[in-house]
N, C-alpha and C positions, 0 to 999 in steps of 0.2 A: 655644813663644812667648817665653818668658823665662828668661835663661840668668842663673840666681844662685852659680853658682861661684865670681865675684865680688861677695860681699854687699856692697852702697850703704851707702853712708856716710853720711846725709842731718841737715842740719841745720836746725831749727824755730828761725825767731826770731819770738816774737807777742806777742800777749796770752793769758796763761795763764790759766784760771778752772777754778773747780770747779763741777759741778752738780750739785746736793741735793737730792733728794725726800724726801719724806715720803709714803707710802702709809697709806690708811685708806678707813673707812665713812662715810654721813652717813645716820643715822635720826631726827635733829631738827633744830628750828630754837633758836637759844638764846634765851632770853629777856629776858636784857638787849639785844640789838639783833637785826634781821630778817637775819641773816647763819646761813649751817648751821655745828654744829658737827662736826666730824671727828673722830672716835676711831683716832688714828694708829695700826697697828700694826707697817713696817716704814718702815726707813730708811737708806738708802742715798748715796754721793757715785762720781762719777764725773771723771776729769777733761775739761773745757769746752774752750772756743776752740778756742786754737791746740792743745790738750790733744786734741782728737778729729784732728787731723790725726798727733801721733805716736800715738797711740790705731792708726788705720789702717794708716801706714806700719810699725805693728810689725808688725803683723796679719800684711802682705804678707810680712813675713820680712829688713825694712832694719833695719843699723844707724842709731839715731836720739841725737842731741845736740841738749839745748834750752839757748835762750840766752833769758832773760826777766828780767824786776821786779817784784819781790812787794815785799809789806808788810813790815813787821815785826813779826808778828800770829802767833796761833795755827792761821789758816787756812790759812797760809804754810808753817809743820809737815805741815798734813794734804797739803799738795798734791802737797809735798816726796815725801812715803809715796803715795802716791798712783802718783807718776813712779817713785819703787825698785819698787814693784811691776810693774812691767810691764819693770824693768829698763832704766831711764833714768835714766844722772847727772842729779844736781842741784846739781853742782860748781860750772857755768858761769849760775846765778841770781843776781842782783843783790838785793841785798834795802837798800829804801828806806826810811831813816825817815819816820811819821807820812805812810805809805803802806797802802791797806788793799789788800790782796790780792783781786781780783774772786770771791764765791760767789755763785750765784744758787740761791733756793731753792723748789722749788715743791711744791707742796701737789696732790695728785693723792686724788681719790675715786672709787671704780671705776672706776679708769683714765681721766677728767677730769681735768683741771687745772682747778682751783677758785680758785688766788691764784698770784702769785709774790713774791716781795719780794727784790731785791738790794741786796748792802753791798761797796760799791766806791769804788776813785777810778779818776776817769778824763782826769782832767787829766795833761798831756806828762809824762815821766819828767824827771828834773834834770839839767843839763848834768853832774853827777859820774857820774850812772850813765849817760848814754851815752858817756860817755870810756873805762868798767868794759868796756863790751859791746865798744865797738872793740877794745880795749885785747885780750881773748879771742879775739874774732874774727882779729882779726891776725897772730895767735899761733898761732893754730891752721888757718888757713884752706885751706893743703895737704893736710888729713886727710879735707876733704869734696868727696862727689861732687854735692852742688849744695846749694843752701838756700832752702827757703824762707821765703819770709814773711808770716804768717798775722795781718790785721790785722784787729779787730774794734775797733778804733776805741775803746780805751782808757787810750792816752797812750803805749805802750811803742815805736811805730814813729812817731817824729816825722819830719819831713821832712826835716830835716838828718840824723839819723842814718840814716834809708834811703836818702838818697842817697851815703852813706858806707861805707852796706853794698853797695851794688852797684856802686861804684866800686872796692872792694877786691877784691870777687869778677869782675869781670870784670877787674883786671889780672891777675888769679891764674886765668882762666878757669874758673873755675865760675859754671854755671848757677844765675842766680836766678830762683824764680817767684813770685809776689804775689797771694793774694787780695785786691783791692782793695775798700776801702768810701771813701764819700763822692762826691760828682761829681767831685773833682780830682785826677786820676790823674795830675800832673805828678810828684808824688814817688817816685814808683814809674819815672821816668824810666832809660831804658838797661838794665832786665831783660831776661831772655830773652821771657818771655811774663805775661802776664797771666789770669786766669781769669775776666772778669764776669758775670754772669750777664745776661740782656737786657735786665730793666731797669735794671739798673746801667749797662751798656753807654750804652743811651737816656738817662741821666740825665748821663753824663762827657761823650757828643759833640753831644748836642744834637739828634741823630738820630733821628723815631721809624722802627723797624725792623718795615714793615711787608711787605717782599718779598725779592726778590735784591738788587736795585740799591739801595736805601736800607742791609742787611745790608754789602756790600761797601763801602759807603761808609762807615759807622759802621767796620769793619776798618780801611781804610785810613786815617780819620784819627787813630784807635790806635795804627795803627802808625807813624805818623809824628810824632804829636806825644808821644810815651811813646817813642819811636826802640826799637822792639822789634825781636829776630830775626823771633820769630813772633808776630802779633796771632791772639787768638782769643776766641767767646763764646759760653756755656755758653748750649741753646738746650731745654731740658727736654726736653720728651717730642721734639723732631727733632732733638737728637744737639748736638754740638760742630762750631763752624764752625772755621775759622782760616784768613788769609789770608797767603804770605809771598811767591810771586807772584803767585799764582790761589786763588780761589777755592776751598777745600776742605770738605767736609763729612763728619763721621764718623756714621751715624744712631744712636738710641737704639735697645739691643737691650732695656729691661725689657718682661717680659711683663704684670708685674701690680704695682702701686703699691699699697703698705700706707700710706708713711711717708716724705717727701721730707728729713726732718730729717740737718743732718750731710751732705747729698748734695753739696754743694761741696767739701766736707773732704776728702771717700773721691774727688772727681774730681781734683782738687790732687795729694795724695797720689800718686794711681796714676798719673798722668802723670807727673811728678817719679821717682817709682820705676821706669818701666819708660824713661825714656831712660837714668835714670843705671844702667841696667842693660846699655843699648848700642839699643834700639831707636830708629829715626828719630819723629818727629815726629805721622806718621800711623798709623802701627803704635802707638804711646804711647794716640792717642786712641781707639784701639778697643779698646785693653785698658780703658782708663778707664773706656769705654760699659759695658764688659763689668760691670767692677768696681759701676759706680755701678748698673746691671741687677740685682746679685745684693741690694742694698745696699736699695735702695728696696723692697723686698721684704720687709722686715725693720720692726721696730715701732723708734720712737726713733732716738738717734744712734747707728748700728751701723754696724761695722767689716765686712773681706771677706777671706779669706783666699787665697792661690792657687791651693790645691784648689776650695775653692767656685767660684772666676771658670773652673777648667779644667769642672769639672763643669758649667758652668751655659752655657757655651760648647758643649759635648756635648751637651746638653738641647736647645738651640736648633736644632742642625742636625741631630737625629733628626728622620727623613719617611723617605716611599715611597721605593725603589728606583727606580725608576720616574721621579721627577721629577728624579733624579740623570744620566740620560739626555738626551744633548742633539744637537742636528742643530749643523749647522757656522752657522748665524747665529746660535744660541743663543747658542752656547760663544765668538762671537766680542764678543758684546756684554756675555756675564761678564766676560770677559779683560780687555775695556776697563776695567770697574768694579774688578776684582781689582789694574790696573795702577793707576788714577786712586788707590787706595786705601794704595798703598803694599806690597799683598802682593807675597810672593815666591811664583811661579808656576812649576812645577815640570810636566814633560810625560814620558810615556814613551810604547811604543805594543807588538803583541804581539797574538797569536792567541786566545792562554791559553784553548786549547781544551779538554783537563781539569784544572779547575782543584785544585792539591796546594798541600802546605806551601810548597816554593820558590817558588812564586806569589808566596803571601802574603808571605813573609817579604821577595822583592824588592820587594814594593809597598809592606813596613813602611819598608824600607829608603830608596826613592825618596821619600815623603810626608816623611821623615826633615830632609832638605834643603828644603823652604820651607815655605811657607803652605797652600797650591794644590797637589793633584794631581793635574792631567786626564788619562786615560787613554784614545789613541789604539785604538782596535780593529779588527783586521781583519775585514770583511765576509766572510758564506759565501764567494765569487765570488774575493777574493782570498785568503784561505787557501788554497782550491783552487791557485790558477796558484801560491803557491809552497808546499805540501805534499800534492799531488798531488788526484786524481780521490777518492780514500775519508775525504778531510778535508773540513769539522772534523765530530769525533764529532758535538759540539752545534753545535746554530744560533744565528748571532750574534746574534738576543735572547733567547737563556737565556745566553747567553756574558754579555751586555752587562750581565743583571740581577742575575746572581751576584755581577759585579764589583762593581757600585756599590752591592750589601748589605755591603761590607767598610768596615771602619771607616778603615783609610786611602786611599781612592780617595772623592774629593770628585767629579770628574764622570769620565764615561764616553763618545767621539764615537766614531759607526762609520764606518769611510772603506772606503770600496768600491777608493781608488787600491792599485798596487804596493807603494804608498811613503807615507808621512804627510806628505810634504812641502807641501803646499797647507794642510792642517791644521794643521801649523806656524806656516807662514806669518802663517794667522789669530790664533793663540795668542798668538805673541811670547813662548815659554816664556825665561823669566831662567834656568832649567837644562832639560838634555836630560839623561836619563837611559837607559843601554841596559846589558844583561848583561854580562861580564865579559871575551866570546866576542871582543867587540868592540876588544877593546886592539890598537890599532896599524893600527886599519882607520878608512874613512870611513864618518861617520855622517850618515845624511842628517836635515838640520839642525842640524847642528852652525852654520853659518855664519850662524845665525839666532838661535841661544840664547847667552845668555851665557857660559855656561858647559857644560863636558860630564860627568858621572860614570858611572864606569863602577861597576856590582855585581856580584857573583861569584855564581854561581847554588848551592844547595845541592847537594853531588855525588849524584847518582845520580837525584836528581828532576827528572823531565821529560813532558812529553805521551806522547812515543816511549818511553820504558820502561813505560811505566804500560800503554798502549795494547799493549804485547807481552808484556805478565805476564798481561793478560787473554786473549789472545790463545794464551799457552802453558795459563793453567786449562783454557780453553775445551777444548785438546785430549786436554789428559788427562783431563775428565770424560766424555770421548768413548769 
């Protein structure tokens, strides 16, 4: 799913904040006033805002640079420590006088939040420190493969200066993406995309989003009055919309909701990560779903790693054998959805009458190359007419259900034709995949896939040797 051979670059410009708890008990009431007292026993700081978006993005395994404005304060130190520990400069921080740095602090009793109290400013940063950020950004703006900007509406992303970061970074072509807050998303003008979530959305256009055609119009006027590549909005539990001609939707894969906290941050993040990794737009937002699936599952702002998103992606598409099996309207109406979705769809087709390691290892190999690996199968009836009257050992549904017990074969069709070509047809596989036999020969559907790979079979493994080793036991136990 995602090739980090080239680690992302990614940089965070926000509001930075730390957040504080205090854990304890409460076995009284105090008696100077009707409030409980708390016998605190641990205490902890994490970093906040835009601090849970590189929180995530390290997670994933990106390089991350933050650009922000602190106080001149001792909270400023801790946040500072805060970012070297996870291995984030804090070269590129502006630090403000008679500026307090955002902590927020909350008081938690058996896992309750019982107060919070924060010590902040949150009035615009000064025209000297957004000269500081240009002035960096400038300077460095070649080294990043896109930025975002994480705004919780604390002074640090005024509108002149976000319109000065996204004007630098689109002449430099990097991607900017914008958690947006407030109803007026005009400053966030000329991004690549935007993340609101629906009621933000309903709040910036004016739109309430109660269907298709209300949704698509709330898109559409995002994406023309914020003049985006791609408009899109976060839709909880039914997934991520975005509109850049049409209508698109990626659905929510969580199975079980703990804790929604931080779930914007980890969907930012992971989209931001996985195109500046090379993937397009929709393939981004399924990783996201993915990410933000494993995420909500988790107590608190919690982060995802990409083993967790591969594993949890693996979890999801364990079932029966059996429902991996599909007839030719089945597999035609997947195709659509696999296509509409942005997978890459990969086809091969084959008797794999007993099945051996060369099997498998071809079908490691073909799965290898996309998203999608359907597996054409020849029928009793045509194995016969091409491997004679004593073929196949097995019947094509112990054939069919072996195959689609194997971890890289996503579906299994059985075509009764000569040829897989109508089955193709259906597919519209983006690769055709056949053995190695095939170099220099015509492959039927080739002129329908986008592309052809050929794979080289393991030497000596085959249906036909296997079939005449047994065939020689047989006689010498004789």
């Amino acid at each position: 799913m995602i090739d980090i051979s080239k680690k992302p670059n990614i940089l965070v410009i926000g509001d930075l904040m730390i957040d504080h708890y205090l854990w304890g008990s409460c076995d009284r009431i105090s008696p100077e006033a009707p409030v409980q007292v708390i016998n605190v026993k641990k205490e902890n700081a994490t970093l906040g805002g835009a601090g849970n978006v590189i929180n995530n993005l390290k997670a994933l395994g990106s390089s991350v640079e933050v650009i922000s404005v602190l106080g001149d304060d001792s909270v400023a130190n801790e946040l500072k420590s805060l970012l070297e520990n996870i291995g984030v400069n804090s070269k590129s921080l502006v630090i403000e006088k008679n500026r307090k740095t955002s902590k927020k602090s909350r008081i938690m009793a058996s896992n309750q939040q019982v107060i919070r109290y924060d010590s902040e400013s949150a009035e615009d940063i000064s025209i000297q420190s957004e000269s500081k950020i240009l002035e960096v950004l400038e300077k460095n703006i070649k080294k990043y493969d896109a930025i975002i900007l994480s705004d919780y509406k604390k002074g640090v992303l005024t509108f002149k200066l976000t319109q000065d970061i996204i004007k630098i970074a689109n002449q430099n072509g990097v991607k900017v993406l914008a958690d947006p807050k407030g109803k007026d998303f005009s400053k966030y003008k000329g991004a690549y995309t935007l993340t609101p979530n629906k009621k933000e959305a309903i709040e910036a256009t004016n739109i309430e989003i109660i269907d298709e055609k209300s949704l698509i119009n709330a898109l559409k006027i995002l994406k023309k009055e914020c003049d985006l590549d791609v408009s899109l909005i976060t839709l909880s539990e039914q997934g991520i919309a975005i509109f850049d001609e049409s209508l698109f939707t990626s659905p929510t894969v969580a199975r079980e909701v703990f804790d929604v906290t931080g779930a914007g941050d980890t969907v930012i993040a992971s989209i931001t990560f996985a195109l500046s990794c090379g993937l397009d737009i929709k393939k981004a937002l399924y990783f996201a779903n993915l990410a933000a699936g494993v995420v909500v599952g988790k107590l608190g702002s919690a982060t995802v790693t990409l083993d967790e998103i591969y594993e949890y992606e693996s979890s999801l598409n364990k079932s029966s054998s059996t429902s991996h099996i599909k007839t030719f309207e089945q597999i035609e109406k997947l195709s659509q959805k696999f296509h509409s979705q942005g997978k890459k769809v990969v086809f091969t087709n084959g008797c794999f009458d007993i099945l051996h390691v060369g099997h498998v290892k071809y079908l490691q190999e073909a799965k290898s190359f996309g998203d999608v690996l359907i597996l054409g199968l020849n029928a009793d009836s045509s194995v016969r007419k091409l491997k004679g009257e004593s073929r196949p050992i097995n019947t094509q549904d112990d054939r069919a259900y072996i195959l689609a017990s194997l971890e890289s074969v996503d579906y299994v069709v059985i075509f009764e034709e000569e040829t897989p070509y109508e089955l193709i047809k259906l597919i519209k596989p983006h690769t055709l995949v056949k053995g190695g036999d095939y170099e220099g020969k015509e492959v039927v559907g080739q002129d329908i896939a986008n592309e052809l790979k050929l794979v080289q079979f393991v030497d000596g493994k085959s249906t036909t040797n296997t079939i005449k080793r047994i065939q020689t036991n047989a006689k010498c136990d004789n």
